[in-house]
N, C-alpha and C positions, 0 to 999 in steps of 0.2 A: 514385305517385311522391312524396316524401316532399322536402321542402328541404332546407336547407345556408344559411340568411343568417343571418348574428353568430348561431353559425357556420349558418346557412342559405345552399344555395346558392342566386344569384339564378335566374333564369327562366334555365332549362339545368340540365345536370346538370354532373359532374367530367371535362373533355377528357381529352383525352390528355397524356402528362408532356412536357413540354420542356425543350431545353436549357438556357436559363437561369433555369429559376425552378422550383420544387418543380411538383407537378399543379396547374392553372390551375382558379377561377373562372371558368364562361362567361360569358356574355350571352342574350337569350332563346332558347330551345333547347325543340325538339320535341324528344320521344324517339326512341330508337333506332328501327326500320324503316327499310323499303326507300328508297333514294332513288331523288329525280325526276331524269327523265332530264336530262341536261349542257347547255349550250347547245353549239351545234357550235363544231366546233375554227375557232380564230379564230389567220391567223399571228402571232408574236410580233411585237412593235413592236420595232424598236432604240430603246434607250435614247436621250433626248436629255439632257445634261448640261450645266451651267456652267460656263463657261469656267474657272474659277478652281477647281473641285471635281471636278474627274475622278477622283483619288483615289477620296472617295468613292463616287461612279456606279461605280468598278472592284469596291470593297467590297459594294455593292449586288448587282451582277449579279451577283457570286460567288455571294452570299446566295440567289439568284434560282436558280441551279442544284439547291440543293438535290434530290435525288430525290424527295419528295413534293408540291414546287412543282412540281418541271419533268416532273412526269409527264404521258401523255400523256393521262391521265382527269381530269388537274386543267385547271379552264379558269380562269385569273387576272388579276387585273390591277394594278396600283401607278403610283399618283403623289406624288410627294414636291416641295413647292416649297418657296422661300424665303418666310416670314413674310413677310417685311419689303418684298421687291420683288416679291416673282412667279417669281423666277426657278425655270425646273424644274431641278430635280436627278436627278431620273429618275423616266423615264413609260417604261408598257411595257403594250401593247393596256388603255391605261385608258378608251376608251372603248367599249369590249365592254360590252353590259349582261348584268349577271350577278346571282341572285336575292342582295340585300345582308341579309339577316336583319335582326336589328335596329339593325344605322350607320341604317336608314328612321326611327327613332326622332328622328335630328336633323333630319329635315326635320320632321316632325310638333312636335318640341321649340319649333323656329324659329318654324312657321307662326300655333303656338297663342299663342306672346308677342306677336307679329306682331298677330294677327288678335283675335284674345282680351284681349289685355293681361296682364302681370305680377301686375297686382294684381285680376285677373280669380278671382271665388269662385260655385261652383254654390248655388245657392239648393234651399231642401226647405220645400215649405207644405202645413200641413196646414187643410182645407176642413172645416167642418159645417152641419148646420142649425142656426136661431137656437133656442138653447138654452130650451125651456118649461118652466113650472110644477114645481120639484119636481126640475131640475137635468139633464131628457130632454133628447137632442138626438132629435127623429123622424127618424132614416132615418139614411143611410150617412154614418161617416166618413171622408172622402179623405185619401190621403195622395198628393200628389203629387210626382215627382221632375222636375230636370232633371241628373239625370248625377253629383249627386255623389258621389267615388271613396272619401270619406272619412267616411260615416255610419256610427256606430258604433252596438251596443244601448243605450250608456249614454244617445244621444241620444235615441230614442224613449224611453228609461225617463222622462228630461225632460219629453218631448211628455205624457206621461201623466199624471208630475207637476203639469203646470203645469193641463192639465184637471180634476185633481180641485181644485184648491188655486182656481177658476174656481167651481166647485161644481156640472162636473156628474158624475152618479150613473150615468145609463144610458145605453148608446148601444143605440134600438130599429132597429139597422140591423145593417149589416157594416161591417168596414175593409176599404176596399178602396184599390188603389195603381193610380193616374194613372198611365202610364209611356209617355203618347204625346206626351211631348217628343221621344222616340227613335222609330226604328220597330219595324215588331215582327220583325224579323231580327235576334235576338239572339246569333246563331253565323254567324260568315263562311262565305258558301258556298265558300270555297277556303281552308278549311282541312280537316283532316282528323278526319272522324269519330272516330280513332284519341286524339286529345287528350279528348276532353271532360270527364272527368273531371279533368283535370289544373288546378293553378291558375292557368297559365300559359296557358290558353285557355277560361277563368269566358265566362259569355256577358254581355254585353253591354246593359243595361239603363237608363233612365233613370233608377230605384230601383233601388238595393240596398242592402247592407251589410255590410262588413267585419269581420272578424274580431277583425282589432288593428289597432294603428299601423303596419302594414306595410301596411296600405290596400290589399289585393288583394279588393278588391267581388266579389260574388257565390261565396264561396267561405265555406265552416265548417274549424274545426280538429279534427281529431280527434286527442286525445291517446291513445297508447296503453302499455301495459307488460304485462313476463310474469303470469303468473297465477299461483297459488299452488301448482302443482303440474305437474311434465312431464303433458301431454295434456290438462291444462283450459283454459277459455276466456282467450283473453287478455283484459284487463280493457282497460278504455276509456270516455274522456268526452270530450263535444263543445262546441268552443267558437265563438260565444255558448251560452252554457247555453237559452237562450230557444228557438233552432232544433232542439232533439230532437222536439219533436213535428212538425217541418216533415218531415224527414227521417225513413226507415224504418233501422232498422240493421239487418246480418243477420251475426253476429259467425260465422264459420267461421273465424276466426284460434285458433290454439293454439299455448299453453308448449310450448314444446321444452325439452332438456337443455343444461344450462349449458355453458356452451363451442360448440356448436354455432351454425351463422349466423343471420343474421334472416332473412328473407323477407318482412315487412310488406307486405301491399296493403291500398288504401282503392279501390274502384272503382266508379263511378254507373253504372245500366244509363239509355241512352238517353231522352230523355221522361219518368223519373222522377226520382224522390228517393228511388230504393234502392240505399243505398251498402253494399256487399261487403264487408266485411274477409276476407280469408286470409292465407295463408302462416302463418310460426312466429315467437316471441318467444323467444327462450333465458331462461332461468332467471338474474335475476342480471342482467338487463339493465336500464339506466337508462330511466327515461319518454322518449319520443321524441314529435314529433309529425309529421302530415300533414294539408295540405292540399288540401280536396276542394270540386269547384264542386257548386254546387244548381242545379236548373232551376226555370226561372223566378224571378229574384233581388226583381221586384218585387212576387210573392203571398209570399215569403220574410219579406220586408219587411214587410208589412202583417202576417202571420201573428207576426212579432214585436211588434209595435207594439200587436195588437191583448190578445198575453199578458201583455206590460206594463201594460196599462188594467185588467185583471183584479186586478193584482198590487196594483194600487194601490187596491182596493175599486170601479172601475167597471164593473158590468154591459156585458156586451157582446150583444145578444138573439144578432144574426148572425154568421156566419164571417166567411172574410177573401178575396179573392179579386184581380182585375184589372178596372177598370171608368175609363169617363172622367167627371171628376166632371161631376155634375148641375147645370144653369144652376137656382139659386136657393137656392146655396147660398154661404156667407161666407167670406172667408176669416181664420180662428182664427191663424195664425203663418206667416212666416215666419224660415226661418233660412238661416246660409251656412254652406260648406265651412271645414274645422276651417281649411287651409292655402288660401291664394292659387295659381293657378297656378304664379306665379315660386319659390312652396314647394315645391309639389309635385314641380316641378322634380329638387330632389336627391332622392326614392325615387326618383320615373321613370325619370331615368338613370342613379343610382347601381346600381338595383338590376333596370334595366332591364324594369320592370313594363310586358307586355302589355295589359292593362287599361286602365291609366293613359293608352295611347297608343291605345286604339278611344275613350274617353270623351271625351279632345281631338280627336279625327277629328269624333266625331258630332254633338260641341256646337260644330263649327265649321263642318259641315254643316247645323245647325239655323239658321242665319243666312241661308240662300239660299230661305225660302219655305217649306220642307218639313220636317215631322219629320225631326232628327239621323238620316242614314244615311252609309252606304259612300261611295257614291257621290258625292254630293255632297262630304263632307268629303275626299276623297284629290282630287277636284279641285280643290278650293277647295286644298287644299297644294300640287299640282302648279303652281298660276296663281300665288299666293306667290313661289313657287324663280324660274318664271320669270318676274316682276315686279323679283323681286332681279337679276338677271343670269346665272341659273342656264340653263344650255342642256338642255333635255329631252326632247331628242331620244333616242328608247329606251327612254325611262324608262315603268313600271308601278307604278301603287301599285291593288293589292286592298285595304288594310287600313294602317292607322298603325301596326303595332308590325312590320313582316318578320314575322310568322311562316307568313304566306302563302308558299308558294312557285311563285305567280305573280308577285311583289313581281320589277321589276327597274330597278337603278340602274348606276351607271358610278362608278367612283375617280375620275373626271375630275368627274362633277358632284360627288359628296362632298365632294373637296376646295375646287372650286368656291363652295359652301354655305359650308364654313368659310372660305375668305377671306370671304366678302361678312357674316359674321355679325360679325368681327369690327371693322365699324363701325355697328353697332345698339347704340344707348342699354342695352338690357339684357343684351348680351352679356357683360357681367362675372356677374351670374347664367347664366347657361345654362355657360358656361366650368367654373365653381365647383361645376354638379352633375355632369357628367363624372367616370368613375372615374379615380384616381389609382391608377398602376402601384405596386406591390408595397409598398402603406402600410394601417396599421388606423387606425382598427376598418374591418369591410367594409362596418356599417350606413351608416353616414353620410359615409364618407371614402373609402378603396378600393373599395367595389363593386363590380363584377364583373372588376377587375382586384387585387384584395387581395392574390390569391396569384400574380400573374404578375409576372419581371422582378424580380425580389427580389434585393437583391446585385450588382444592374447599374448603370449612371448611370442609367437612365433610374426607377428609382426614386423615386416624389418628383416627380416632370421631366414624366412623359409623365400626360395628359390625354385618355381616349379614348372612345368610345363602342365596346364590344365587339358580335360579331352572330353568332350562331351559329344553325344547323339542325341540329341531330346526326348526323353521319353526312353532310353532305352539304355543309355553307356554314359558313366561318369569314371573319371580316371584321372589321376593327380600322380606324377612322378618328378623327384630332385632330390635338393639337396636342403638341409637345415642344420640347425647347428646349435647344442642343448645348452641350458644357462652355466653348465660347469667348463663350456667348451669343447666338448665332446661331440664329433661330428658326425650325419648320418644320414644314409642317402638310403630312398626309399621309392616303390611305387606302388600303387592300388589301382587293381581297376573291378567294376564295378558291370556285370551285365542285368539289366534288370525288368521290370514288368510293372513295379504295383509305382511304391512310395520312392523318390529320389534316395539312395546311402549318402549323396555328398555331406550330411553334417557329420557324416564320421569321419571321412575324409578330414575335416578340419578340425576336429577334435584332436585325431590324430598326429594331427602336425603340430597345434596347440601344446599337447602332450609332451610329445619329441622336444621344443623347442624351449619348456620350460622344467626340464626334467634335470637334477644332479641324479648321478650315479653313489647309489649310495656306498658308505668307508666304514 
């Protein structure tokens, strides 16, 4: 599955078209397959409204008939309040809990500023032995992680650097990578087998390494293009250049005839690093690329670290592998995370990166006693929401980013979260990584809402955190702001079966956003 951010699309693929905005950017998003079964039919709530905006709530529920909302395979729910006072504008079975994709993003966003701090950075040290006679380290060099989402190769290429320019010459050991700050369940047991190769569910590592400054950890680029003839191999390179020998290629992708379609596949078979290419590249077609997860991100990492020592003139005797480093051993460096949490913020939610939201779960689960896991860290966010005022009654978190579709939350806590966020010291960051409806670029400003709502008031206006499953969960929750100034934070989410609801979704935001309160 190949992206779409600047112009890649973030974690999801292209929904379905809506009413007021060209084809939508999602949010994180499994691929097509079967969906999981619905929660039961729950009766509808009547609307409760404010006194002074029944207007509106009349607009609303209009919007709410839609045939793809009010079907009877869609199970939904919407609340809209007043910024400013509380007041609800309309609620309708919002506290049905329903699997929210990634709106779970904002509790994990919240919990990590919260519990983590703002100016909160992953540290990476590398361990050796005291360097003897002649520039030897004897035995294994460590690299050890705690999480961070943003090491790139240029940074080992440093690590490498700075050792030879030390003056040593040999390492009569291995590299091997620490990675038990985390535990060793590096793939959520409630996700689906069906992703793993995708970038959008990379496993999950203490170590790893990124690709680019899109900071999706545990994942390689594979660039690819047509070949030089209909029926030859399509041509292709992998980025960091350093991870080819990590990974096996088996190139079965072939030039096609100009004008014909692509079919590009990148696919890892389970437990290894043998990545598939098939399908066809037309003649005539521009370089493209795709992202693809590695297993095991922390032998990945070392395996790199350790081709960079080489590069730079140091002997390496041994391989590279996974080990915890050895008591009598020093430690040579540390370093931090390129970005601060309160940075990393705008990918995370602009672009709604999966990754970014297990590595704040784990390293906030690494605070209670135990190597960063699951479990701990969706508690420790659970105890957060409700410390704030958050009522969590229903609620499931499997995993920090929704892609679980055990994940289940309620409109009514969603929006809940966003009021109470917005009297935390750093809620002017977390607001500001939020996508911004139907505005570029999509890197850094619109984000998984770039192409929604374009042409509407809420343009510019709405502020949201998007949450998709494909095929099965659409969900939009934030903030927006009506043409009279009148503010009002909302969330919907959507479980469903037949037809997409998202163009009510942004109708609805449309609505909100260009709505006076009538005098």
């Amino acid at each position: 599955m190949s992206r779409r951010r600047h112009p890649r699309a973030a974690v999801g693929a292209l929904a379905a078209t809506v009413a007021v905005a060209v084809t939508a950017l999602v949010g994180a998003a499994a691929p097509v397959g079967a969906a999981p079964a619905v929660p039961a039919v729950v009766p509808a709530v009547a609307p409760a409204v404010v006194a002074d905006d029944s207007a509106l709530a009349a607009r609303i529920s209009t919007l709410m008939q839609d045939p793809a909302m009010a079907a009877a395979s869609t199970k939904k729910g919407l609340r809209i309040v007043d910024a400013k006072t509380g007041g609800v504008v309309w609620t309708g079975s919002s506290t049905v809990p329903l699997a929210p994709a990634s709106t779970l993003k904002l509790f994990t966003a919240a919990a990590g500023m919260a519990i983590l701090g703002s100016g909160y950075r992953w540290p990476t040290e590398v361990w050796t032995w005291p360097m003897r006679t002649g520039g030897v380290v004897p035995g294994n060099l460590y690299l050890k992680g705690y999480g961070d989402p943003t090491l790139l190769e240029s940074d080992l290429a440093a690590t490498a650097a700075s050792l030879k320019a030390k003056g040593v010459t040999r390492i009569a050991g291995s590299i091997m990578a620490d990675t038990t700050f985390f535990d060793d369940q590096r793939y959520n047991p409630t996700w689906s087998t069906s992703y793993l190769s995708q970038y959008y569910a990379a496993q999950i590592s203490a170590l790893s390494l990124s690709p680019d400054t899109d900071y999706d950890a545990g994942t390689i680029i594979v660039t690819y293009s047509p070949g030089s003839s209909s029926g030859s191999a399509v041509r292709y390179t992998v980025t960091p250049a350093s991870a080819a020998p990590y990974v096996r290629i088996v190139n079965n992708a072939r030039t096609s005839a100009t004008g014909t379609s692509s079919s590009f596949t990148a696919t890892r078979a389970n437990g290894t690093n043998t990545i598939t290419l098939g399908g066809q590249v037309p003649l005539g077609r521009a370089a493209a690329k795709q992202w693809v997860t590695v297993n095991d991100p922390g032998a990945y990492a070392a395996s790199v670290l350790r081709l960079q020592l080489q590069k730079v003139g140091i002997t390496v005797d041994g391989g590279y592998g996974r080990m915890t480093k050895t008591a009598g051993t020093v430690l040579y460096s540390r370093t931090s995370s390129r970005l601060t949490l309160g940075q990393l913020l705008t990918p995370f939610l602009k672009l709604s990166n999966n990754g970014h939201a297990e590595v704040i779960t784990k390293t906030i689960g690494a605070r209670y006693g135990r190597p960063g896991n699951w479990a701990d860290g969706t508690a420790a966010i659970s105890r957060y929401a409700s410390g704030l005022g958050v009522t969590m009654t229903g609620s499931r978190l499997a995993d920090g980013s929704g892609l679980s579709t055990s994940d289940r939350l309620t409109p009514y806590q969603l929006v809940t979260l966003l009021q109470k966020l917005t009297t935390q010291s750093w809620f002017p960051t977390l607001k500001a990584a939020l996508p911004i409806a139907g505005t570029d670029p999509m890197r850094w400003n619109g984000g998984t809402l770039t192409d929604r709502m374009r042409g509407t008031p809420a343009a510019g206006s709405l502020r949201a955190k998007t949450g998709t499953l494909y095929g099965y969960v659409t969900a939009l929750a934030g903030y927006v702001t009506g043409a009279d100034g009148r503010g009002y934070i909302f969330a919907v989410i959507s479980n469903y079966s037949g037809t997409s609801p998202r163009p009510v979704e942004d109708r609805i935001g449309a609505l909100l956003a260009g709505w006076r309160v009538p005098r």
